[in-house]
C-alpha positions in Angstrom: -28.6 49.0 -65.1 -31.5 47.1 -64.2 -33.9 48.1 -67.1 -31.3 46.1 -69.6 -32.1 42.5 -68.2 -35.3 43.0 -70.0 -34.0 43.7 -73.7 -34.1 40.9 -75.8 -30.5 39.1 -75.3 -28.1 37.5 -78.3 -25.0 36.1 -77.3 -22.0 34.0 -78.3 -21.0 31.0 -76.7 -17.5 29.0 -76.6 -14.2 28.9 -75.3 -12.2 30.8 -75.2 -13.8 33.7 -76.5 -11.0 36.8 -76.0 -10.4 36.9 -79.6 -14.0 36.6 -80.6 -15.5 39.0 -83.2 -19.1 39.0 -82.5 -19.9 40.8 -79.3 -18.0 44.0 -81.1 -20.0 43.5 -83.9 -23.5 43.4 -83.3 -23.2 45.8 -80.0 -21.7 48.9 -82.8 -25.0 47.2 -85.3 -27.4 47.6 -82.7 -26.1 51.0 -81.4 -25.7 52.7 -85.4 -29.4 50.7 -85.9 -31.2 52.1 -82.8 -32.0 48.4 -82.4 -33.0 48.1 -78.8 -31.0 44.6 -77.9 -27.4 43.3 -76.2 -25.0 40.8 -77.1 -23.4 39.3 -74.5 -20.3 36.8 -74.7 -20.9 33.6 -72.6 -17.9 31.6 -72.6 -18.4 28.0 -72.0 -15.7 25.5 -71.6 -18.1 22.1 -70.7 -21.0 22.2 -72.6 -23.1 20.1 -69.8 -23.4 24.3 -68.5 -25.5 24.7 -71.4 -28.5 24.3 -69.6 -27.6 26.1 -67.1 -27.1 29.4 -69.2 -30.4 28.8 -70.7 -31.9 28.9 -67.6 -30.3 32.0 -66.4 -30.7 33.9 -69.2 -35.3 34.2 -70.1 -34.6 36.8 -72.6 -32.2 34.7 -75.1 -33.5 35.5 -78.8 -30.6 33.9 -80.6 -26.6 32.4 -80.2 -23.8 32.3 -82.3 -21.5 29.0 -81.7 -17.5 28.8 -82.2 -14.8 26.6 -81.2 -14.8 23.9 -80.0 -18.7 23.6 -79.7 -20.1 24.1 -83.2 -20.9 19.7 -83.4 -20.9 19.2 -80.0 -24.0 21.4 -79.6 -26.2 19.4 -81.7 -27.2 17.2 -78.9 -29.1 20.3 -76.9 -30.8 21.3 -80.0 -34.4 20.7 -80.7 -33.7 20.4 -84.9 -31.2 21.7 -87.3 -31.7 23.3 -90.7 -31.1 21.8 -93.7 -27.9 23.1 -94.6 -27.0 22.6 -90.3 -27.9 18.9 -91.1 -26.0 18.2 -94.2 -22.9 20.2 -92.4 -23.3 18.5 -89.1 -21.9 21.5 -87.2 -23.8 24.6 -86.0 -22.8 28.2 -85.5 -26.4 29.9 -85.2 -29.0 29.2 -82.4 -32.5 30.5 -83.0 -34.9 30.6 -79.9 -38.5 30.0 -81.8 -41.7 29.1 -80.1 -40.4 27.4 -77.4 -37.8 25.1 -79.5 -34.0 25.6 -80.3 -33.2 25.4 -84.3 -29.6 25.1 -85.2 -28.3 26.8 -88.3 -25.5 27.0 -90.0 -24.2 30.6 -91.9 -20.7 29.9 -92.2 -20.7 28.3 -95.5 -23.0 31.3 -96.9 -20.3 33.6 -95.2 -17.5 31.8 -96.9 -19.4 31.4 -100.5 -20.1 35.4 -100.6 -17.1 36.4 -99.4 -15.3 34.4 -101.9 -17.1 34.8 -105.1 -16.1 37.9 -106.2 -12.3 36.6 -105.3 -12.4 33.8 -108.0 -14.9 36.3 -110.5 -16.5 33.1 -112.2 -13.6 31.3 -112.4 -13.5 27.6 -110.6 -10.2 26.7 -109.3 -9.8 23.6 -107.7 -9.4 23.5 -103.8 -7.4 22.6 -101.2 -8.9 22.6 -97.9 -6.9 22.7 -94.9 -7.9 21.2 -91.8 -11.2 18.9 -91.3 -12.5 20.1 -88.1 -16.2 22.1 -87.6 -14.9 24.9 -89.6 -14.0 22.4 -92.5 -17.2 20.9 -92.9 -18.7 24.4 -93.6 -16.3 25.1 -96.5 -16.7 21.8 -98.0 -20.5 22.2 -98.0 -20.5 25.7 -99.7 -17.7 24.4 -102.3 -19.9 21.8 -103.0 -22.8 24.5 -103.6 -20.7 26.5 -105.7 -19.5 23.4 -107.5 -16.0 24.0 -107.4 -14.1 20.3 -106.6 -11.9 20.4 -103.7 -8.9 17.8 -102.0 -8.5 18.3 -97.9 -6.0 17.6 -95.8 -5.5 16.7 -92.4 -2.7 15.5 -89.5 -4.8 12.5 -89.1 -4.0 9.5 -91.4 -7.5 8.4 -93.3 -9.4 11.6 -92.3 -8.6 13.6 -96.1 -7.3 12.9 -99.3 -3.5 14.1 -98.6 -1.2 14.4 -95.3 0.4 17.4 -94.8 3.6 15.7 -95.7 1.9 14.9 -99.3 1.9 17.8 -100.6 4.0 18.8 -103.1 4.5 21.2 -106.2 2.4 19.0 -108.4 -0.2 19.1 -105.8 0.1 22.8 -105.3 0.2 23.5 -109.3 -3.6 21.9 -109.3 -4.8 23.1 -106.5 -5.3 27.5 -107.1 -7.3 27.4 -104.0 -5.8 27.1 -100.7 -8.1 27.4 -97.5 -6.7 27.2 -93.9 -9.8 26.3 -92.1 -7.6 25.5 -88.7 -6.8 27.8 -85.9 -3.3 27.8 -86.8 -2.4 31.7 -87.4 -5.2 33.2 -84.5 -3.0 35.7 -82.6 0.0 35.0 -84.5 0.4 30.9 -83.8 1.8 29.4 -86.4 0.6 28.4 -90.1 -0.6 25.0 -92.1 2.7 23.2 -92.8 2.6 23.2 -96.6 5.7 23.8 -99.2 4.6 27.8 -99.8 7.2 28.3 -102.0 5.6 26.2 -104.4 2.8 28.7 -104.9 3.0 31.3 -107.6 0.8 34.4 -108.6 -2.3 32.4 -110.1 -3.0 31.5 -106.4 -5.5 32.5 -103.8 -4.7 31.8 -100.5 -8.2 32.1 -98.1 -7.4 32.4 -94.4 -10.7 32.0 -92.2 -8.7 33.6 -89.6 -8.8 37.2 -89.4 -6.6 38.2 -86.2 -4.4 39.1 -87.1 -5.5 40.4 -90.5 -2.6 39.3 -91.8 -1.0 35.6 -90.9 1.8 33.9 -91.4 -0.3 31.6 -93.7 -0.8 34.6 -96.0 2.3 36.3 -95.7 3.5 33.1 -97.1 1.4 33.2 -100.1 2.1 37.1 -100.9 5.9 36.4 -100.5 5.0 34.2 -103.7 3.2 36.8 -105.2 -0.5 35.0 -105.0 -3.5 36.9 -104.0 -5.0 36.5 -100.3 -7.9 37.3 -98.6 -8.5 36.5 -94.1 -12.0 35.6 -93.0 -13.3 38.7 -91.7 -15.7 39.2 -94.7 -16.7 36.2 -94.3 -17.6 36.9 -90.6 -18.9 39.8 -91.2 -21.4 38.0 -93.9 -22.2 34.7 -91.5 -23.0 37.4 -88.6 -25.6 39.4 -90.9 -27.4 36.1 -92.2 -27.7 35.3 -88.3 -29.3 38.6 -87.7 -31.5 37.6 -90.5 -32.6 34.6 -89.0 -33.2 35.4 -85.8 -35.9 37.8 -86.9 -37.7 36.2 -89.6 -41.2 35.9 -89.5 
């Protein structure tokens, strides 16, 4: 239908993007909302296409970034927010007066998704992973001042190896986040020893397909609480939407 080319056009760019959240998302908010817009996946595997989808595309209003672009898109950007900045990765693209301004809305996802989880409380963390994803969760810990340890494959990129940690670890840490992509469709989980975990721990997956991973399955078997990230998502897509149509 040719009369769609002219709504105004949101989209989500990455790679891959079959398991992707957004498109679903805003296409059932802008159909409930009578919001006259599309949302249109745009999955990009070299980001030297970038401007090549902004040229095909005159009626972009806004993006959403995911893996494996969210720092690697910084480059194209005319500035970043504050929060974008202090992050150093990007998962929000707003198209304002002729200039590109990166955002980022994962860590406000993550922060009000979790704070009615720990109800004032403030457990210690440990984040898994330090990729894009990481640097969001460390940022809104930080806001929420709640200390956190991270841990990585990589020797000298995080406090602890995977191979560090151990009950003691685990008994001081409450707070265990997988910010890797181990668990999407059902690959895998963080390597850590699960059956040190007990009841007084959360387990926070920022996966969310399946709803249930391995990751979590581990930390129920042990009787501690879980929660995946599709709250989360669900909260960094609506503070998108905000931004996009600010004034």
């Amino acid at each position: 239908m040719p009369w769609l080319e002219d709504l105004p056009q949101y989209g989500l760019i990455g790679y891959p993007l079959e398991h992707s959240f957004s498109r679903s998302y805003f296409t059932q908010k802008f159909r409930e909302s009578d919001i006259r817009a599309r949302y249109q996946n745009f999955p990009i595997q070299d980001l030297r296409d970038f401007p090549v989808l902004l040229r095909s595309n005159d009626h972009l209003r806004g993006l959403n970034v995911t893996t494996p672009h969210k720092q690697g898109i910084i480059p194209f950007l005319s500035s970043l927010s504050p929060a974008a900045t202090a992050i150093q990765a990007v998962n929000c693209i707003d198209f304002r007066n002729g200039s590109l301004i990166g955002h980022n809305t994962d860590w406000m996802g993550f922060r009000d998704s979790l704070l009615p989880l720990i109800n004032g409380l403030k457990p210690k963390a440990l984040v898994l992973g330090n990729g894009g994803a990481s640097l969001a969760i460390r940022y809104a810990l930080k806001q929420m001042g709640l200390t956190f340890s991270t841990v990585s494959i990589q020797p000298g990129k995080a406090d602890f190896l995977y191979q560090d940690i151990n009950a003691e670890i685990l008994a001081t840490h409450l707070l265990i986040i997988n910010t890797t992509v181990l668990g999407t469709l059902g690959n895998g989980c963080p390597e850590i020893p699960y059956q040190y975990l007990g009841k007084e721990h959360l387990l926070f997956d920022l996966v969310y397909n399946p709803a249930r991973t391995l990751f979590l399955e581990q930390g129920l078997k042990q009787g501690g609480r879980t929660e995946n990230g599709l709250k989360m998502l669900e909260y960094q897509a609506e503070a998108s939407w905000s931004i996009w149509n600010q004034a």
